[in-house]
DOKOL-232581 format. One record per residue (C-alpha): x, z, y; residue number from 1; residue in three letters. Coordinates in pm, 1 decimal. Layout:
REM residues N
ATOM        xx        zz        yy  num  residuo
ATOM         X         Z         Y  NUM      Ala
...
END
This chain:
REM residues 89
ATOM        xx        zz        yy  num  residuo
ATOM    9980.5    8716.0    9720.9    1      Unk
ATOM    9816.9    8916.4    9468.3    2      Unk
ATOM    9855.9    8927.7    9124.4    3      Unk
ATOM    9658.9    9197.7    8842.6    4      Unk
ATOM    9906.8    9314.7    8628.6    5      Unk
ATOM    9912.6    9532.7    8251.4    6      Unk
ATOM   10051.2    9842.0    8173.7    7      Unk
ATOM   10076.5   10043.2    8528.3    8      Unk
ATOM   10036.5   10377.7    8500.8    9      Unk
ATOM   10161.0   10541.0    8737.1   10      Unk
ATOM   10441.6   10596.5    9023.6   11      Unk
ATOM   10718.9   10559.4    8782.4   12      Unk
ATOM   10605.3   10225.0    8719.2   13      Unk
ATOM   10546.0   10140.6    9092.7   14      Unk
ATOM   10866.9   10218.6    9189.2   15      Unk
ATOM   11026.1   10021.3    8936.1   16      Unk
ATOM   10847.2    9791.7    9019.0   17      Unk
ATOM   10886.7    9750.1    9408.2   18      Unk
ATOM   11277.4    9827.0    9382.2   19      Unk
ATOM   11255.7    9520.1    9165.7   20      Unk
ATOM   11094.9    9300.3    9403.3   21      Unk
ATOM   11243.7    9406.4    9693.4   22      Unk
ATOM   11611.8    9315.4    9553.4   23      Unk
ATOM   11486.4    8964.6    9382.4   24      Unk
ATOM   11258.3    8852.5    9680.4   25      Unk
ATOM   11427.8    9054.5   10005.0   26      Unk
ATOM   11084.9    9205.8   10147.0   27      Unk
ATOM   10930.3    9516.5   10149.5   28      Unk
ATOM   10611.6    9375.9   10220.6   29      Unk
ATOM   10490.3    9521.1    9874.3   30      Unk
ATOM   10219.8    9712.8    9758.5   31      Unk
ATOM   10074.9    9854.0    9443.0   32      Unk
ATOM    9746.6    9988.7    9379.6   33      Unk
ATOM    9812.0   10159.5    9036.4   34      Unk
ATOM    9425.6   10220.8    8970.5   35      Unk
ATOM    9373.5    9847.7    8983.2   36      Unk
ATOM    9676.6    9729.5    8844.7   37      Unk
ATOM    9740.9    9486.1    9151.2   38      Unk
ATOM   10087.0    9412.5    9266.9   39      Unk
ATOM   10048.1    9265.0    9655.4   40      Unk
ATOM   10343.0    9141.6    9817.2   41      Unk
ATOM   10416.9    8868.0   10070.1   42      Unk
ATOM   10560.0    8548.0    9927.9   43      Unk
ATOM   10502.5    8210.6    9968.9   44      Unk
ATOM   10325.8    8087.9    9712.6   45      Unk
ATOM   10553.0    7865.5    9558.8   46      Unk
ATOM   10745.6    8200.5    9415.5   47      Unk
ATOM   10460.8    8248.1    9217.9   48      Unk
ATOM   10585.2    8156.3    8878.6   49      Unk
ATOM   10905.2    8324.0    8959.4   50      Unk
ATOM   10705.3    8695.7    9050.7   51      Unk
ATOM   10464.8    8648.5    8715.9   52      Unk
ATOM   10812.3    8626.2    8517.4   53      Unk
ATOM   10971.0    8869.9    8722.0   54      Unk
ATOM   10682.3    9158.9    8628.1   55      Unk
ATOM   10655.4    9019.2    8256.9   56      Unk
ATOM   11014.4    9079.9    8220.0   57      Unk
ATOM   10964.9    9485.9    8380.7   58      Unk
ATOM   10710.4    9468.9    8096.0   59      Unk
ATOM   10390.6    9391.5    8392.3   60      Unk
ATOM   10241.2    9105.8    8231.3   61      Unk
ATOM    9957.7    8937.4    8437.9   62      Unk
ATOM    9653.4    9022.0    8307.1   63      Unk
ATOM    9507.8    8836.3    8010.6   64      Unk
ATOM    9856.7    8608.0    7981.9   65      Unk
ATOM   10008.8    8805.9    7679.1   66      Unk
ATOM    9847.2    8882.9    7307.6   67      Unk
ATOM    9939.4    9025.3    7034.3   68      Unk
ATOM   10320.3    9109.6    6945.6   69      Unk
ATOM   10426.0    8980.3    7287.8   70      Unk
ATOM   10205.0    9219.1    7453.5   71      Unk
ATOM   10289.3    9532.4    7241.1   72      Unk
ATOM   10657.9    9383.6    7329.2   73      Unk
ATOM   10536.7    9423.4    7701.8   74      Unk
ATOM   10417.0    9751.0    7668.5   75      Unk
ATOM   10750.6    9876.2    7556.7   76      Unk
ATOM   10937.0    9749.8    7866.5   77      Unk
ATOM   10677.2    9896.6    8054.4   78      Unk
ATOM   10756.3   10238.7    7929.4   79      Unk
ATOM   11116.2   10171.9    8020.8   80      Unk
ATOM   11060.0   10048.9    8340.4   81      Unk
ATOM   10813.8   10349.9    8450.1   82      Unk
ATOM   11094.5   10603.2    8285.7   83      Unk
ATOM   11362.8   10462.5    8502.4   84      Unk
ATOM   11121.7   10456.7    8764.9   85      Unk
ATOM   11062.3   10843.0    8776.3   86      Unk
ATOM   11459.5   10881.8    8729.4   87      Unk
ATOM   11494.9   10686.4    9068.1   88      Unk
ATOM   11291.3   10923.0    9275.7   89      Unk
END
């Protein structure tokens, strides 16, 4: 499953990210592509809803699903996310 993401920037964020994943959805079938902003990983598709609100709430909104405050709000977590992200490495 794929899903285009906001607010990736850079490994900080892709670790965050992926350490994320792996402990809600046990796999480390995951990859990022932080150019494109595309979060692969291998779920059933059922999950699907549950990964979209999993990334919103790292502050990884799908793309074109937040506006406004609630994607400044995004942005935030994003930068909190990719700072943890660069302590974890």
């Amino acid at each position: 499953m794929e899903i285009t993401v906001e607010n990736i920037k850079c490994g900080g964020c892709a670790g965050s990210i992926t350490k994320k994943l792996v402990a809600v959805f046990d796999t480390d079938k995951i990859d990022i592509n932080i150019e494109q902003g595309i979060v692969s990983i291998e779920l059933d598709d059922s999950k699907k809803d549950e990964l979209i609100k999993v990334l919103l709430d790292l502050g990884y909104p799908e793309t074109d699903s937040v506006h406004g405050f609630d994607s400044a709000k995004a942005k935030a977590k994003s930068f909190v996310s990719c700072a943890i992200g660069k302590m974890d490495k």
